[in-house]
Structures are given as structure tokens and as C-alpha cells.
N, C-alpha and C positions, 0 to 999 in steps of 0.2 A: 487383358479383359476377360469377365468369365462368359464362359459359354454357358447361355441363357436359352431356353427354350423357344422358339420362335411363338411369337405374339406375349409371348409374355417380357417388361421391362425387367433387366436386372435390376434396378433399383427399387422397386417392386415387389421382384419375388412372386407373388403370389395374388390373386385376383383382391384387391385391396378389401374391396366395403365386407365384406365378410371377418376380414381378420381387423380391422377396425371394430366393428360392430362388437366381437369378442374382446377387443383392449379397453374397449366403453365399458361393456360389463362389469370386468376385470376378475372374475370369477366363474368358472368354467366347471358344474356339475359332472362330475364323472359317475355314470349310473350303471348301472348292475341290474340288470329285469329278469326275475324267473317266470314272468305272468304277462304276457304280449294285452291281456284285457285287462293290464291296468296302467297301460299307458296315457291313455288318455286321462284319466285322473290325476296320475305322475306331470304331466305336463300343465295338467291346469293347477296343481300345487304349488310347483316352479314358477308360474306367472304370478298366480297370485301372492308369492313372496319379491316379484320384482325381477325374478330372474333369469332373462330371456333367453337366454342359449342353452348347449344340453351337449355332453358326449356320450350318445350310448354304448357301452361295449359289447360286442358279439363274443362274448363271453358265455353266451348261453344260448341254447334252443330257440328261447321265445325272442329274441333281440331281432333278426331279421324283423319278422312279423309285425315288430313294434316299430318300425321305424314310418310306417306309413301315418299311425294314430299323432305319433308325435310331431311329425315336420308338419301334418295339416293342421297343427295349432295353430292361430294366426299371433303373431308376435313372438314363438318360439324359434332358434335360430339351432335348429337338429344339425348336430353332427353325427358322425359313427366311429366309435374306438377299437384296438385290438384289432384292426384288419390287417391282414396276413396274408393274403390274395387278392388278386387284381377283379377277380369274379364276384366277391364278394362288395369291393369300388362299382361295379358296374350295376348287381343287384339295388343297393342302396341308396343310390347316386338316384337310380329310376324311379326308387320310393320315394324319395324325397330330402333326402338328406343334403348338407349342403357343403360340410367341408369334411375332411378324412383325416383320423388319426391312427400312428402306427406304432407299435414297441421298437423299430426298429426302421433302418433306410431298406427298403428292398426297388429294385430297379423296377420290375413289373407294375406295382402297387403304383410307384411314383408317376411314372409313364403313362397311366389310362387316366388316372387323376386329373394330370397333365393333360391328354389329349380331349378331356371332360371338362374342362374348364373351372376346374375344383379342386377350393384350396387344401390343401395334403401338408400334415405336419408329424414327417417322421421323426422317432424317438433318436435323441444321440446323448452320447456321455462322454464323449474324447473328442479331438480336435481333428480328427483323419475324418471320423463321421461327418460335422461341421463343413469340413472340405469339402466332402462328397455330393453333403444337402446343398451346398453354395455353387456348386460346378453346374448341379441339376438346374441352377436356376430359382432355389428357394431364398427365401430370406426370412422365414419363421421357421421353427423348430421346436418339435417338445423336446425337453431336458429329461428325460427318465431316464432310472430310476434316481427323483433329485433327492433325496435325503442319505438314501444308500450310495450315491456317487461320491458324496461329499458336503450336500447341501449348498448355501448360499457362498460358502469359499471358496467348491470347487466350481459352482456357475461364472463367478467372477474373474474367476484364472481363465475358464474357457472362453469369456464374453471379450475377455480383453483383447485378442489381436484382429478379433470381427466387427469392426465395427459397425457394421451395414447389415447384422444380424439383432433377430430378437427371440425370444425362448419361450416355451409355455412349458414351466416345471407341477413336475407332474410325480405324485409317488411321493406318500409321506409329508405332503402340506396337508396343515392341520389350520384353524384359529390362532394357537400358538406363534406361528411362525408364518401366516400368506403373509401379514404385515411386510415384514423384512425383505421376503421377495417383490413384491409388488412396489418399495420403494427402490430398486434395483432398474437403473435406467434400460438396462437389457431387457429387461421382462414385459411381454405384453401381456400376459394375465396369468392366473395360475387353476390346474383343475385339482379338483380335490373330493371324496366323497361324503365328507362332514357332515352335507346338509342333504345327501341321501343317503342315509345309511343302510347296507343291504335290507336288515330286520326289518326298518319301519318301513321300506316298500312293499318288503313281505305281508307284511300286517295293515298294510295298507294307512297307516295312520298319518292322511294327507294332511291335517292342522298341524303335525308338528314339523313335516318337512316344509312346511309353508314358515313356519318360526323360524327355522334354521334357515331357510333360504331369507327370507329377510332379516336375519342379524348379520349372515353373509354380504349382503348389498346396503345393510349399512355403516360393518363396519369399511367398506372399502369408499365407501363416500366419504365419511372420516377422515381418514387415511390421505383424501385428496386434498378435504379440507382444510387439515394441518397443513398439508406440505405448500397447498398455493399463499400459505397464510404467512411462510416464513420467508 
């Protein structure tokens, strides 16, 4: 049996409506902020193209700052990316944020998560990682970096002996290619930054990340709509 965190189900993994809420989407904005006052715009861009959740990266300066504007959006479902320390889970987590992503497993990060009651989706590429996310008690995972690991045949070789696992691939989905991932049973959603592209947050041009965010949410309705159809 694995050794599950206590209150949390191994079957599970991880506090459910949250990572449900993210497979509903199925599309998971990965953003980039150099300008913490233009989150709030950023986020009601997002809505108004349909698209309810968010991973900010603390990639920058202004990303803490921003995560307050953004999680009290109401219908936004704020996460935080690139966290790298556990101070940073606890920072974020107070502002508002609602699930945690990471490039990588680190034990600290995973643990305050854990004792925060927040779901935490560290990055893996091999199967020892896998083990390690599954031992903690996870049962989602990002896939990063998916395209430079291998893309959708090296997710498939990794997804196969887990079957109580699911992936959020991340790095190098595009349009081109969520398609493919997203009909992959493994996958509960993919992040990608197509439809916020650094520049146009830069420039602030909320009408057209509102267009990308709604070709993003439909074509993945699409996408559902073939596959129940067949």
C-alpha cells in the first residue's frame, strides 16, 4: 500500500474539486507578469474568454504582488507556478492562491502544501520521480518539460505502469499539439502560454488575449465533442 499523507485518500491524491475544476477547463494558462497592476485586467481578460483558472509564475518581481488581484477575481481559480520554496507556498497560499506548481519534486514545498491543504503539482520526467510524487501521496503531476522529454510518447511509456496517476504537461504545448494530449487518458489538462503571450501582457492588449483564451476553450470543447460523439 502507499504511504499516503494522513487525511489525505491515496486514491485521491490530492484535495479533489480543485483539480477537477482544472480537468473541466482543461486548459491551464501559464502567465508571466512583469506589472503586478495589471493583473486585475489579466484576469478579467481570462474570464471574459471562458477561462477560469490561471498559473501564475513567480518568475518575476511583480508575481507575488499579483496574486492577491488575481485569486479575488470571482470565478478565477488562481494558482502559483515555479515555486521553489516552501516560504514562498505559505506567502501565496495566504494571498489567495489555490493550488501549487513546481519544475521539480522537492520535499519541503510538497510538505507545507500538504499540511495547507493545497493541491501541489510537482514537475516529473522519469519514473523514479512518479514514485516519489505517488509515495507523497499525489496522484496529479506536471509532466515538464513535455515536449523536450519526449512529448506525447514519452508521457505514454511514463503513464503506463501508473495507472492511478494523471499529468498536467507543461512546456512546449502549443494549438498544434494540446489536441493530442488532452485526448490521452492520462491527462487531466495541459498548461500552455499561447493565449498569454509575454508581449501582449506587456502591452496590455486584453481583447486579444480574450480571443486566444476563447479559441483555447473552444477548441477543447470540440475536442470533447468529437470524442463523446464517437
Amino acid at each position: 500500500m502507499t504511504d499516503a499523507p494522513e487525511g489525505i485518500s491515496p486514491a485521491a491524491g490530492q484535495p479533489p474539486d480543485v483539480l477537477s475544476r482544472l480537468g473541466a477547463v482543461g486548459v491551464v494558462p501559464v502567465v508571466v507578469l512583469d506589472d503586478a497592476d495589471s493583473a486585475g485586467a489579466l484576469a478579467d481578460a481570462l474570464l471574459a474568454g471562458g477561462l477560469g483558472c490561471a498559473e501564475l509564475t513567480l518568475r518575476t518581481p511583480a508575481a507575488e504582488h499579483a496574486v492577491p488581484a488575481m485569486a479575488g477575481r470571482a470565478g478565477l481559480l488562481l494558482g502559483v507556478g515555479t515555486v521553489l520554496e516552501a516560504g514562498q507556498v505559505e506567502r501565496c497560499v495566504d494571498a489567495g492562491a489555490r493550488f501549487v506548481v513546481s519544475p521539480g519534486f522537492d520535499d519541503e514545498v510538497v510538505e507545507r502544501c500538504r499540511s495547507l491543504g493545497v493541491p501541489v503539482l510537482p514537475g516529473t520526467a522519469t519514473a523514479t520521480e512518479v514514485l516519489r510524487a505517488r509515495r507523497a501521496g499525489l496522484r496529479t503531476v506536471k509532466f515538464f518539460p513535455a515536449e523536450t522529454s519526449g512529448g506525447l510518447p514519452a508521457l505514454r511509456a511514463l503513464a503506463a505502469p501508473f495507472h492511478d496517476m494523471r499529468f498536467l504537461p507543461t512546456g512546449g504545448i502549443s494549438p498544434a499539439n494540446a489536441g493530442d494530449y488532452l485526448r490521452d487518458p492520462a491527462v487531466l489538462a495541459v498548461g500552455g502560454s499561447w493565449m498569454v503571450p509575454r508581449e501582449l501582457v506587456r502591452a496590455r492588449r486584453w481583447d486579444e488575449i480574450t480571443r486566444l483564451s476563447a479559441a483555447a476553450v473552444r477548441a477543447v470543447a470540440e475536442l470533447r465533442c468529437a470524442a463523446a460523439a464517437r
